[in-house]
C-alpha positions in Angstrom: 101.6 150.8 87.8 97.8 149.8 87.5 98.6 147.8 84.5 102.1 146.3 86.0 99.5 145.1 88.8 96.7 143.8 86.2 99.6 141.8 84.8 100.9 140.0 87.3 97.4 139.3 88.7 96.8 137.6 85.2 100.0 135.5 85.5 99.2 134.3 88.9 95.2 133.8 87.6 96.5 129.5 86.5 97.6 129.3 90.3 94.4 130.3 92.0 92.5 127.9 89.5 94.5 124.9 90.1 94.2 125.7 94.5 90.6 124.3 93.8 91.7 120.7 92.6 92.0 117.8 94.5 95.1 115.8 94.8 93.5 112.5 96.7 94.8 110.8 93.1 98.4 111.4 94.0 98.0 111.7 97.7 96.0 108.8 98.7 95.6 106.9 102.1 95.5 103.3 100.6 98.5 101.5 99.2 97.1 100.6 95.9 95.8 104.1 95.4 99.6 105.2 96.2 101.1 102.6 93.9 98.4 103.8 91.1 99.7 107.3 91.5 103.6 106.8 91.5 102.6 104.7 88.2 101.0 108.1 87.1 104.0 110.3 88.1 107.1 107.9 86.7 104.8 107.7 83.3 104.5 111.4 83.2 108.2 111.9 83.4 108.9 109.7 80.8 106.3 111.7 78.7 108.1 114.6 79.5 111.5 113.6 78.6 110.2 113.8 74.5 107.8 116.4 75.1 109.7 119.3 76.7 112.5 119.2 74.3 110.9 118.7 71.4 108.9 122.4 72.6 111.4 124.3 73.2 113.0 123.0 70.3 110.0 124.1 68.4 110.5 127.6 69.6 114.2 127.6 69.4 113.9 126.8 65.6 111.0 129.1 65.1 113.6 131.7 66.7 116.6 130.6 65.6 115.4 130.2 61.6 113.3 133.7 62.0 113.1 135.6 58.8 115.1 138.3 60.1 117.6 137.0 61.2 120.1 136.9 58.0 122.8 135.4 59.9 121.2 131.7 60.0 122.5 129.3 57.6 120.3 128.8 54.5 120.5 125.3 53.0 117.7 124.4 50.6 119.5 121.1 49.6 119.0 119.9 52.7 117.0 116.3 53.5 118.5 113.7 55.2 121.0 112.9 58.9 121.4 109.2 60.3 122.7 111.6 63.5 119.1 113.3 63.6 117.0 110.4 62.7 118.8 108.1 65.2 117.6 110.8 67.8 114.2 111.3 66.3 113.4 107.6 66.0 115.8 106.3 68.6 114.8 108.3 71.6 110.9 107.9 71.5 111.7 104.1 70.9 113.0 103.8 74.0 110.6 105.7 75.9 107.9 103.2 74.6 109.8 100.3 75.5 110.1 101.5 79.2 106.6 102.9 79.6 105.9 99.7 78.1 107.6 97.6 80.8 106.3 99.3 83.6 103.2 99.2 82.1 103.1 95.2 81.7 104.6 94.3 84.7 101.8 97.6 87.2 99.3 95.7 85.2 100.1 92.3 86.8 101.3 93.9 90.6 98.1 96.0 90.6 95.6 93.5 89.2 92.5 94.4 91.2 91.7 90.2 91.2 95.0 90.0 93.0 95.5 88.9 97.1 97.5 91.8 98.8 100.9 90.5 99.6 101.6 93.9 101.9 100.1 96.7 103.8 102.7 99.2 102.3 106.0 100.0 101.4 107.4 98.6 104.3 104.8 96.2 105.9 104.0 92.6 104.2 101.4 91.0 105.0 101.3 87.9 107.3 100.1 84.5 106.2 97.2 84.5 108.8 95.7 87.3 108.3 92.1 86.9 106.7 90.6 89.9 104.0 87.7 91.2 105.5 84.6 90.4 102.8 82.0 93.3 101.7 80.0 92.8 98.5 79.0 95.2 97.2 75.5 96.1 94.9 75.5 99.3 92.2 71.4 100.4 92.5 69.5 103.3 90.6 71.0 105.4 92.6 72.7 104.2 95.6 75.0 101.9 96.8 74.5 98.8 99.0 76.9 97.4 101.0 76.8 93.5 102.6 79.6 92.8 105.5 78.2 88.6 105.2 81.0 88.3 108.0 79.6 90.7 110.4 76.1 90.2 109.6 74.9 93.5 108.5 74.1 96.0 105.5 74.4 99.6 104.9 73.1 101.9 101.9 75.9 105.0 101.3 78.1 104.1 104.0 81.4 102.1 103.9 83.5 101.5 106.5 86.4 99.3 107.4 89.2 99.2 109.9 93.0 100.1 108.7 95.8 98.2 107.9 93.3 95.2 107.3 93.2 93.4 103.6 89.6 94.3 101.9 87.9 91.6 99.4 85.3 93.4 97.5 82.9 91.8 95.5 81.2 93.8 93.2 78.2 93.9 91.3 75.3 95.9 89.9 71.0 95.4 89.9 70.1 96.8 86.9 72.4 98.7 84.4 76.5 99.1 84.5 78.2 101.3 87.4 82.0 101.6 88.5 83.0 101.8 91.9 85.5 104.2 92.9 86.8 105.7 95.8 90.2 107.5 94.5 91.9 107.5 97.9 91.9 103.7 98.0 92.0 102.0 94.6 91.2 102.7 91.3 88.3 102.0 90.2 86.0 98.4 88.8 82.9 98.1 87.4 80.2 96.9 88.2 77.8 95.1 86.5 74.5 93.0 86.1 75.1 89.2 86.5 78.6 89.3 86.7 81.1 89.7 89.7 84.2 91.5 89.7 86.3 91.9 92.9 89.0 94.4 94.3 91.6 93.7 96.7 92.7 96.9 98.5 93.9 98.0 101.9 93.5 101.8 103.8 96.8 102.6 106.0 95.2 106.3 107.5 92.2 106.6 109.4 89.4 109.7 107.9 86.3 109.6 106.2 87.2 109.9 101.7 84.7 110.4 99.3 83.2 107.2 97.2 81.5 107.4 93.8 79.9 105.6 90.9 82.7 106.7 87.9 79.9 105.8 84.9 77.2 107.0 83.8 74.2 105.2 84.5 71.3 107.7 84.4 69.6 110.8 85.7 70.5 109.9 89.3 74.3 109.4 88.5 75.8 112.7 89.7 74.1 111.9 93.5 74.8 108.4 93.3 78.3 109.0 96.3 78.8 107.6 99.7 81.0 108.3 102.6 83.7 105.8 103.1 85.3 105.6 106.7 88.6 104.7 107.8 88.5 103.3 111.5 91.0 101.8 113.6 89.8 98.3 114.8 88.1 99.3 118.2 86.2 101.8 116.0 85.2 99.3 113.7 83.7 97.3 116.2 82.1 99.7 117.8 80.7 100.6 114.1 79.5 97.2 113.7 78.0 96.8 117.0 76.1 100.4 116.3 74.6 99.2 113.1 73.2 95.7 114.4 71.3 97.8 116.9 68.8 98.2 113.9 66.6 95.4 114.5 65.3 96.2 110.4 66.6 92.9 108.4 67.4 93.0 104.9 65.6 90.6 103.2 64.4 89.8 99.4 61.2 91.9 100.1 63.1 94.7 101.6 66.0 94.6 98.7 63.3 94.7 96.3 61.8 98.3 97.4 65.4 99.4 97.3 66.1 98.5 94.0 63.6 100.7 92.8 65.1 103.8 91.0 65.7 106.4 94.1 68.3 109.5 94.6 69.9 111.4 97.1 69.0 108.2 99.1 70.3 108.5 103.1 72.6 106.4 105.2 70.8 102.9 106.2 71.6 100.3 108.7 70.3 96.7 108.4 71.1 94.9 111.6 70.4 91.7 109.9 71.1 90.4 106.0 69.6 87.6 104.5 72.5 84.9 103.7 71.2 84.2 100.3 70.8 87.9 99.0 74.1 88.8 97.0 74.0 85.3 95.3 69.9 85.5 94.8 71.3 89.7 93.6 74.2 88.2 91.4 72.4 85.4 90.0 69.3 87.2 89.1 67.3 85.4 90.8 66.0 87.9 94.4 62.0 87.5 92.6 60.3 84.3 94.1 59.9 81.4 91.5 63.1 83.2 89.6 65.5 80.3 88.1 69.1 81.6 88.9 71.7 81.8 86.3 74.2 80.0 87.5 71.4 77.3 87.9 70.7 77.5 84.5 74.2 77.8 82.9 75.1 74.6 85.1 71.7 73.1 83.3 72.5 74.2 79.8 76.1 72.7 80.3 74.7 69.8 81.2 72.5 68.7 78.3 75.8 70.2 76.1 77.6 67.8 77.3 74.8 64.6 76.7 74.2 66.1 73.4 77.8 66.1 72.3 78.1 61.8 73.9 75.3 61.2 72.1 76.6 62.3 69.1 79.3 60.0 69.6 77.6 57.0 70.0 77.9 54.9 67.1 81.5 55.8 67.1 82.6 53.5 70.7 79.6 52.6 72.3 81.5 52.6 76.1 83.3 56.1 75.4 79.6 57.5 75.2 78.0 55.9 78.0 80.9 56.7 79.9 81.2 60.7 79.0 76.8 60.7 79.2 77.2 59.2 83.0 79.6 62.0 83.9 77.9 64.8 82.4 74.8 63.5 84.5 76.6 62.9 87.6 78.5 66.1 87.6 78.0 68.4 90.4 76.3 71.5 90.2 79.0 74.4 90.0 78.4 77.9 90.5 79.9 79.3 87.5 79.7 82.8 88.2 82.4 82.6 91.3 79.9 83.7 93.8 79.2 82.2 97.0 
């Protein structure tokens, strides 16, 4: 009895270790997040359409073709059937042009650069409705959030209302991060000098769990934050809490938070410099800093005279012509960023 007991316990042992894992993957709040995790599911099935017969036909041969068992046919001559290769070959084939398919067109639908054209399944978005902005900074080790729209700043603490488009641009201070938060998108990285963005949308209000998804030093494993989903009048009222802190974020006060820090708490800046994510993404926050986009703008510039001058000889106009619009041309930012 004791060891009909010890059994079963064993067999149910797999069930009790899996009760500890968290499903947010494939049961998220955001509709990105959701789409992500049907991708996962229909790819799995797919999978599973090669792999589960080609086990049990692994044990049904090692069964079947048993040396005991006399009564199986023995044919050592044996080595070749169009019937079996067209199934062997034929089968898989397909499965990789489906998974393929679905693959190429996800990759398009779900492109994180990509405007939302609907809330969910059932809800498209309308014309008018405007993405609410955050940008968003990856420090050693802590995460800095910028609403430019609303004015303020917070360090480990997101929040946003639901059912309203989010544009998040992303970048990092000092080495490579990704931002995550599995119940609303997968994730991006985020990285020094460059911007990347995400387009996402939460459709259920609750606070989720956000997280850098690289490594990126000792400080990695405390480097989370607490995202909140609010409905609007929340949201507000949010907002309205956070510019009661008269501290304003500004290049000086950005620079003692990019030094290297864990386990950092929730801040409120009631007030953000308008410069700081370009002066952040540019690499440019230290006074007398040249920024890059400054610089790349410059280096095309003189590119550009360089190459006319070269030219010269060849039609004297052409030359003058392509040096007076390489001169004249306006500076661009060419990193994208505001």
């Amino acid at each position: 009895m004791t060891s009909l007991i010890t059994r079963r316990g064993l067999m149910l042992l797999p069930l009790t270790l899996l009760a500890g894992c968290d499903w947010v993957v494939l049961n998220p709040s955001g509709d990105i997040a959701a789409q992500q995790g049907q991708l996962i599911v229909v790819s799995t099935l797919l999978m599973l359409l090669i792999i589960v017969p080609v086990i049990a036909l692994t044990i049904l041969f090692a069964w079947r073709y048993r040396k005991s068992n006399t009564e199986a046919k023995y044919d050592p001559d044996w080595d070749h059937s169009t019937q079996l290769e067209l199934v062997i070959w034929g089968a898989p084939l397909l499965i990789i042009i489906a998974l393929g398919l679905i693959t190429w067109i996800s990759t398009h639908k779900l492109d994180p650069y990509r405007p939302l054209d609907r809330l969910d399944a059932n809800r498209p978005i309308s014309a008018a409705a405007e993405p609410l902005t955050i940008e968003v900074v990856a420090l050693d080790w802590k995460w800095l959030f910028i609403y430019p729209e609303q004015g303020i700043a917070t360090i480990n603490e997101l929040a946003t209302p639901v059912d309203v488009p989010i544009r998040f641009k992303i970048t990092a201070s000092t080495v490579m991060n990704s931002f995550y938060i599995p119940a609303l998108a997968g994730q991006i990285y985020a990285m020094p000098g460059m911007e990347t963005q995400l387009n996402a949308v939460i459709n259920k209000p609750g606070t989720f769990d956000g997280f850098s998804a690289n490594f990126s030093g000792p400080g990695f494993s405390h480097m989370r934050f607490k995202y909140h989903g609010m409905d609007v009048a929340d949201f507000d009222q949010w907002v309205k809490d956070a510019k009661k802190n008269g501290q304003t974020l500004d290049r000086a006060v950005y620079t003692e938070l990019e030094q290297p820090s864990e386990r950092e708490p929730v801040r409120h800046f009631g007030k953000v410099a308008p410069d700081l994510y370009h002066a952040v993404l540019n690499r440019c926050v230290a006074e007398g800093t040249v920024c890059m986009n400054k610089i790349m703008h410059e280096d095309m510039t003189r590119m550009k005279v360089q190459a006319a001058a070269k030219n010269f000889l060849r039609d004297d106009k052409t030359a003058l012509a392509e040096i007076d619009a390489a001169v004249c041309t306006p500076s661009t930012n060419l990193l994208k960023s505001n």
